[in-house]
Backbone as a chain_set.jsonl record, in Angstrom:
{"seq": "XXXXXXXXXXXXXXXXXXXXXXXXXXXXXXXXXXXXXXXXXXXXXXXXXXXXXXXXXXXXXXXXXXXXXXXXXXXXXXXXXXXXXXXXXXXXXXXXXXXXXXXXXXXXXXXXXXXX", "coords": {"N": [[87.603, 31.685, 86.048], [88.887, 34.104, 86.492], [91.683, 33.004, 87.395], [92.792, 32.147, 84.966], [92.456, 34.371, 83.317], [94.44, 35.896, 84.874], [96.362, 33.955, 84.471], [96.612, 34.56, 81.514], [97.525, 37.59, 81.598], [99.677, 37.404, 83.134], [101.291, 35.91, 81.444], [101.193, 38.113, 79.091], [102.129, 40.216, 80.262], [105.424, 38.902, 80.583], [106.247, 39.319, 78.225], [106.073, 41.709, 77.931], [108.203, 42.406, 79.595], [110.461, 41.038, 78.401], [110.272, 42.811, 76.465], [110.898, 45.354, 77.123], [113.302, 45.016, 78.014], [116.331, 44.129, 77.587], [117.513, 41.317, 78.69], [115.759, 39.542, 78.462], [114.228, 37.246, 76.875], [111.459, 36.415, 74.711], [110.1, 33.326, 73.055], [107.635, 33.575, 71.757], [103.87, 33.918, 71.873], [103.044, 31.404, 73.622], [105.683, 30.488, 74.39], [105.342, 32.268, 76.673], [103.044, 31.762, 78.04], [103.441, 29.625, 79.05], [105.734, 30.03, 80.088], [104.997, 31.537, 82.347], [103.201, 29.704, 83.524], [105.1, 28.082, 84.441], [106.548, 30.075, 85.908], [104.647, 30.507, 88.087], [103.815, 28.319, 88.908], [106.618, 27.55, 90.269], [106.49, 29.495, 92.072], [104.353, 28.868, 94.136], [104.988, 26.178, 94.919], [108.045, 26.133, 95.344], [109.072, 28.51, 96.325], [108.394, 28.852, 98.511], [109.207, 27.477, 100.213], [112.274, 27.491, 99.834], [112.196, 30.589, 100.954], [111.66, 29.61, 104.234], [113.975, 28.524, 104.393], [116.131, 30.056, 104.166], [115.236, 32.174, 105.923], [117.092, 32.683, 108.201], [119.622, 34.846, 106.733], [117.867, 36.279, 105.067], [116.546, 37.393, 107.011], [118.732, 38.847, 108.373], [119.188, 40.406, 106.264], [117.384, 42.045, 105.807], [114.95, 41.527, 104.558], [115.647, 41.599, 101.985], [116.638, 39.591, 100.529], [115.56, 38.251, 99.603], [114.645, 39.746, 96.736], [116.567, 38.069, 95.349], [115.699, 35.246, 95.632], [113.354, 35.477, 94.427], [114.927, 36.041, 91.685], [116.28, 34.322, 91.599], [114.151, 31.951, 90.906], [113.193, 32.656, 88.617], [115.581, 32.663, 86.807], [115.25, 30.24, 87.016], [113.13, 28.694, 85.911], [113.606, 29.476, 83.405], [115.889, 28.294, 82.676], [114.338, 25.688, 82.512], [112.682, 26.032, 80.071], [112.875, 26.229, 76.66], [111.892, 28.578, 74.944], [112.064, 30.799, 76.63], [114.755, 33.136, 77.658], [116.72, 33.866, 79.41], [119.687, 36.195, 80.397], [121.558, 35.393, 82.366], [122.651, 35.995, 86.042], [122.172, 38.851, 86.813], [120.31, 39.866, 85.089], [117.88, 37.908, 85.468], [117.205, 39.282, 88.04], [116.71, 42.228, 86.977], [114.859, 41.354, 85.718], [112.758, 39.602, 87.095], [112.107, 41.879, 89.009], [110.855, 43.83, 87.22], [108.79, 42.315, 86.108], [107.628, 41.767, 88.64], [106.319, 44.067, 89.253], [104.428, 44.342, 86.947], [102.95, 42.372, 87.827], [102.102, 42.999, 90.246], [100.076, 45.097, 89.13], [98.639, 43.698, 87.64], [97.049, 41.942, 89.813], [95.883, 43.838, 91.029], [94.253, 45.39, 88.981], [92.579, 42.886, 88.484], [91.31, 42.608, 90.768], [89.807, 44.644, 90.921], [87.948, 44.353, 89.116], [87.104, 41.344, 89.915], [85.973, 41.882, 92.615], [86.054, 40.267, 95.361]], "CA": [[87.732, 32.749, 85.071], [89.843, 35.083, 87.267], [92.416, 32.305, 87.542], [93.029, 31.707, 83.521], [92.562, 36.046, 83.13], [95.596, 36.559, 85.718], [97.571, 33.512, 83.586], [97.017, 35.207, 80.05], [98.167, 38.233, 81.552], [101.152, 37.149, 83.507], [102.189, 35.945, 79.711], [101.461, 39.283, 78.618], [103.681, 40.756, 81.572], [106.307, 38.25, 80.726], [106.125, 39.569, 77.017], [106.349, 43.612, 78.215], [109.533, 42.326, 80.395], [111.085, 41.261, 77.566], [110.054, 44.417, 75.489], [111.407, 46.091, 77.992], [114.588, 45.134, 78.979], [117.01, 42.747, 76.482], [118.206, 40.344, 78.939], [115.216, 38.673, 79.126], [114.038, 36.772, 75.332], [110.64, 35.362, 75.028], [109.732, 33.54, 71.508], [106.484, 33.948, 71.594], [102.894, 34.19, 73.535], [102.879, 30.403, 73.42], [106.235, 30.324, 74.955], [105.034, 33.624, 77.595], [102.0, 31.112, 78.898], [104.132, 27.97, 79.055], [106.848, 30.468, 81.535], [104.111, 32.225, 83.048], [102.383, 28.854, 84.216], [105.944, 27.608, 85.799], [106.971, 30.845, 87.432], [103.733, 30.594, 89.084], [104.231, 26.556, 89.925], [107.67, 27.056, 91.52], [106.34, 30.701, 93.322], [103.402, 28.15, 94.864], [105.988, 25.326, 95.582], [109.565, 26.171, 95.885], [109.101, 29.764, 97.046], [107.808, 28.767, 100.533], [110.475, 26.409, 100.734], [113.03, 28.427, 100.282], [111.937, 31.361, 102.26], [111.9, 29.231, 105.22], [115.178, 27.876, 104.198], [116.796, 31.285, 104.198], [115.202, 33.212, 106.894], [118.578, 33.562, 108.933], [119.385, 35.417, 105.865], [116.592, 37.221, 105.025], [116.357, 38.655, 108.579], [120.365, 39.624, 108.537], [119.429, 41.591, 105.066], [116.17, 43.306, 106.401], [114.312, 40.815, 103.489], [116.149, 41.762, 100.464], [117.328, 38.449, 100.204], [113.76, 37.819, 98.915], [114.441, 39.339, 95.376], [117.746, 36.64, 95.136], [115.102, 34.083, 95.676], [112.46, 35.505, 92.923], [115.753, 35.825, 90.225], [116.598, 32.393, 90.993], [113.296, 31.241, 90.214], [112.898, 33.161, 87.424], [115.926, 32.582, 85.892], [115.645, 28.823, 86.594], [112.221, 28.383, 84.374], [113.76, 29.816, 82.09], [116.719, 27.019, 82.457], [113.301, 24.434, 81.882], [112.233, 25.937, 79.015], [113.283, 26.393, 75.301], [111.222, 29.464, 74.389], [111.982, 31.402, 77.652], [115.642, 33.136, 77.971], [117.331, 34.947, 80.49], [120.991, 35.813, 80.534], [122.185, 35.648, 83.331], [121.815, 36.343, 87.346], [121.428, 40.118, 86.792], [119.337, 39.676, 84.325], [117.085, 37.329, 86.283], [117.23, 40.279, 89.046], [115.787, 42.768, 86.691], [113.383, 40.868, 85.247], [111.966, 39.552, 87.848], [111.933, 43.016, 89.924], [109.734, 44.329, 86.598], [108.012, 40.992, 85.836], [106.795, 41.331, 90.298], [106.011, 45.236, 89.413], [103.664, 43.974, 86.321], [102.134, 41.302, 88.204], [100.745, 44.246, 91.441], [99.752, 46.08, 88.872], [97.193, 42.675, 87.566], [96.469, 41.543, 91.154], [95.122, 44.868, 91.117], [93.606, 45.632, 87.885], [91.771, 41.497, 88.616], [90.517, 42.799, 92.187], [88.843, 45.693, 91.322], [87.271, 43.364, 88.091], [86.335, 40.707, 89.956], [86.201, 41.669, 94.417], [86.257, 39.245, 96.536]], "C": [[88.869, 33.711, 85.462], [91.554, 34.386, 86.913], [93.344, 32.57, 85.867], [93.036, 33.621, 82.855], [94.105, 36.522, 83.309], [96.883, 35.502, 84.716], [97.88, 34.662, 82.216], [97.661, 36.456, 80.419], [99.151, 38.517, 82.199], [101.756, 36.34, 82.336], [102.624, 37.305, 79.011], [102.549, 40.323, 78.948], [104.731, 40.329, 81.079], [107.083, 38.736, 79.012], [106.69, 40.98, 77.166], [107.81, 43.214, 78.858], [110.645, 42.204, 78.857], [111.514, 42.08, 76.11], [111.002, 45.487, 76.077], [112.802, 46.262, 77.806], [115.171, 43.63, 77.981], [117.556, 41.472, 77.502], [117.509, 39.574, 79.316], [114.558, 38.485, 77.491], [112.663, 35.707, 75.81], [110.455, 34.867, 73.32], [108.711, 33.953, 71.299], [104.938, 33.853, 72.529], [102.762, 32.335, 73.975], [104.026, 29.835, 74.913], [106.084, 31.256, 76.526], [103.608, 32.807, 78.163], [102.683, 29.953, 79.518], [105.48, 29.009, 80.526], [106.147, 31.052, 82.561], [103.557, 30.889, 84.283], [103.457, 28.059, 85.269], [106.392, 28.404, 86.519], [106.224, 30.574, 88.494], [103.825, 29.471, 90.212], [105.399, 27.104, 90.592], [107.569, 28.489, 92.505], [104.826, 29.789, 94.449], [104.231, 27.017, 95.96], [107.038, 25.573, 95.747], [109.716, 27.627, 96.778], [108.971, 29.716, 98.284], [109.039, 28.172, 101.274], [111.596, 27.154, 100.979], [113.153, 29.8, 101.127], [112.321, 30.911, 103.62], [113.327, 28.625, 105.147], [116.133, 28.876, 104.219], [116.656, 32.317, 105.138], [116.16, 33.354, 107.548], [118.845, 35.196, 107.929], [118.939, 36.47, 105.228], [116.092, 38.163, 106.441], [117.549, 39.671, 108.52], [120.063, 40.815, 107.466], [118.193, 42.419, 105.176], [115.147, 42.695, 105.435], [114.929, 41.145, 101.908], [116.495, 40.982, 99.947], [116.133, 37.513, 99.681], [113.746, 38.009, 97.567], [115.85, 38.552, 95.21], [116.438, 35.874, 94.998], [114.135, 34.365, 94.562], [113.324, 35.573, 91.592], [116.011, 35.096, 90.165], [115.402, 31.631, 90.538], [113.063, 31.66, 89.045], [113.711, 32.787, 86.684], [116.492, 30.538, 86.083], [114.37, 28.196, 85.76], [113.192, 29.14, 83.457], [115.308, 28.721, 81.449], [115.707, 25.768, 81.633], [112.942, 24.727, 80.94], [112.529, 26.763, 77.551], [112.918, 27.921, 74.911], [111.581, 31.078, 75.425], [113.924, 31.687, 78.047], [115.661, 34.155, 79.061], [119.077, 34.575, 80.678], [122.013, 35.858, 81.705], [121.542, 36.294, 84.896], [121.221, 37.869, 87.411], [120.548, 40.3, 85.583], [117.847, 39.22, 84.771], [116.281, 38.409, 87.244], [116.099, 41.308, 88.683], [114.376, 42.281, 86.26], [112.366, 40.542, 85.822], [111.279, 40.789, 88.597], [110.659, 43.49, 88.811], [108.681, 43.418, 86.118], [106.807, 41.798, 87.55], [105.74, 42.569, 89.849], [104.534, 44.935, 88.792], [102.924, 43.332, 87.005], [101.082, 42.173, 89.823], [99.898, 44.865, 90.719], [98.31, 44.908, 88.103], [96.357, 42.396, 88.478], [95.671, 42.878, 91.238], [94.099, 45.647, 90.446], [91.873, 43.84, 88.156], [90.684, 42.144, 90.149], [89.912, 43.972, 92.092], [87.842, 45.126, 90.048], [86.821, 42.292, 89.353], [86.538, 40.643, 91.876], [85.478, 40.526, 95.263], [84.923, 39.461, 97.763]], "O": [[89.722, 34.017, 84.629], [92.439, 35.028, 86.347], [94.43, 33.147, 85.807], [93.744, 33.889, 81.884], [94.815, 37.154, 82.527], [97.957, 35.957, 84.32], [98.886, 35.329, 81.971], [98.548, 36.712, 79.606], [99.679, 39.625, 82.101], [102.968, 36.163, 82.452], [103.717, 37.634, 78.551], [103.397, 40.952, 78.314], [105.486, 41.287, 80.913], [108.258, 38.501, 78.73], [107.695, 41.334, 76.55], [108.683, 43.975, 78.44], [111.38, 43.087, 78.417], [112.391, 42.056, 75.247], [111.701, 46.29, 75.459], [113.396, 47.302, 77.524], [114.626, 42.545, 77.777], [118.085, 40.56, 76.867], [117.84, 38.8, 80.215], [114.382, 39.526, 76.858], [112.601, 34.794, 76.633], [110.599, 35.685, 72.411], [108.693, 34.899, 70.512], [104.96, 33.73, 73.754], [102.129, 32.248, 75.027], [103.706, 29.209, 75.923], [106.755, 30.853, 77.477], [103.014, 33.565, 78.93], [102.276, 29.465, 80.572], [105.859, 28.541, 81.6], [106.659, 31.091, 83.68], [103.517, 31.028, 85.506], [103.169, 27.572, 86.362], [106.738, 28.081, 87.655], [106.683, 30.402, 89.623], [103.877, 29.45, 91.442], [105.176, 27.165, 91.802], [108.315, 28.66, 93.469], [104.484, 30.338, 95.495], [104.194, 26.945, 97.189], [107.293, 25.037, 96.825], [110.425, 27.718, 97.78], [109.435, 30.533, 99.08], [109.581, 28.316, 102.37], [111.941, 27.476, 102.116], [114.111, 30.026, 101.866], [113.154, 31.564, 104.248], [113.708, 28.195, 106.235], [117.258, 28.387, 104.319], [117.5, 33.194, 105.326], [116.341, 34.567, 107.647], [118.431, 36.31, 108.253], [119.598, 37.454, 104.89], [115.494, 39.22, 106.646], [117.472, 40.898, 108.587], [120.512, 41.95, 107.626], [118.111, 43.484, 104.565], [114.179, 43.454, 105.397], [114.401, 40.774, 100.86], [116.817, 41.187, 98.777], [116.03, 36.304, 99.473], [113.208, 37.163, 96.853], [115.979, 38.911, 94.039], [116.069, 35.969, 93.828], [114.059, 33.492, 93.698], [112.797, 35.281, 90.519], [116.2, 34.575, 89.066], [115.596, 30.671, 89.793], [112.623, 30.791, 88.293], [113.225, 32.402, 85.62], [117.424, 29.871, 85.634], [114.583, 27.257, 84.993], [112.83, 28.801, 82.33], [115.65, 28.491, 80.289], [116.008, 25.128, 80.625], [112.625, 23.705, 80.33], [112.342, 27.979, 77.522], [113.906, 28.527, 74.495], [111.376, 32.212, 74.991], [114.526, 30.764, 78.594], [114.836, 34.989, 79.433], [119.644, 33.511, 80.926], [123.128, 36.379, 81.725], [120.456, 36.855, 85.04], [120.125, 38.145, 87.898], [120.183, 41.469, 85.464], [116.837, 39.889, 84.55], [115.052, 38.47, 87.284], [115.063, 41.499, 89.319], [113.233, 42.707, 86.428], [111.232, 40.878, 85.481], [110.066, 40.777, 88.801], [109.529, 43.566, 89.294], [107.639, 43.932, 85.712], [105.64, 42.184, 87.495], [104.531, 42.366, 89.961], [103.533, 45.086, 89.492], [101.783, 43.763, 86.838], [99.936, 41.988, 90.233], [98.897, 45.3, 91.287], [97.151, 45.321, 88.071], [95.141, 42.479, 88.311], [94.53, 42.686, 91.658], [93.273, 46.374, 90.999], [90.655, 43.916, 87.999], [89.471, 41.988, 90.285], [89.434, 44.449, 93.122], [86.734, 45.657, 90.121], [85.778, 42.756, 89.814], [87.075, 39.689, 92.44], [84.315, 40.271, 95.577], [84.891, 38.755, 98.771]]}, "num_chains": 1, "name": "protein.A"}
C-alpha cells in the first residue's frame, strides 16, 4: 500500500515540477506514473552504479557531483519516454533538485502515515 501511495505521488510531484518550472513538460498523469516508475527503476539500478563509478569525483567536489548524476537520470527517462520532456541539462538540474525536494517532503508525509 505504502509502495503504490509513494508511486501515485511521485507522479503527482513529477506533475507540480512541471507546474512549476517550464523546462520540464509532462502530458499527462498517465505519462507522470509511467516517468515516476522509471526515475525510481534507474535511482534503484543505475544510481548505485554510478555513484561508485564517480566517487573520485564526488569526493574532489565535497558530493555535489551527486546532483549531475540525479539530472542525468532524470533527464535520460525522459529521453525513454514520449510523454515525459525535459529540455535540456539545466533543465534536468532543476528539475530534479525540485522533483528530490518533493519527494523528502512524501518520504515524510508516508512515514508519519504509515511508521515503521
Amino acid at each position: 500500500m505504502k509502495l503504490i501511495l509513494k508511486w501515485l505521488l511521485s507522479a503527482a510531484a513529477l506533475l507540480a515540477v512541471a507546474h512549476l518550472f517550464s523546462g520540464v513538460q509532462v502530458a499527462s498523469f498517465t505519462s507522470a506514473l509511467l516517468a515516476a516508475a522509471v526515475i525510481g527503476l534507474f535511482n534503484v539500478v543505475l544510481r548505485p552504479v554510478m555513484v561508485v563509478l564517480t566517487f573520485p569525483v564526488t569526493l574532489i567536489t565535497l558530493g555535489l557531483f551527486l546532483f549531475v548524476i540525479n539530472a542525468l537520470l532524470f533527464w535520460a527517462a525522459s529521453g525513454l519516454l514520449a510523454g515525459f520532456q525535459v529540455s535540456g541539462f539545466w533543465a534536468a538540474l532543476v528539475g530534479s533538485l525540485i522533483y528530490s525536494v518533493l519527494g523528502v517532503v512524501i518520504e515524510s508525509a508516508l512515514e508519519r502515515l504509515f511508521p515503521s
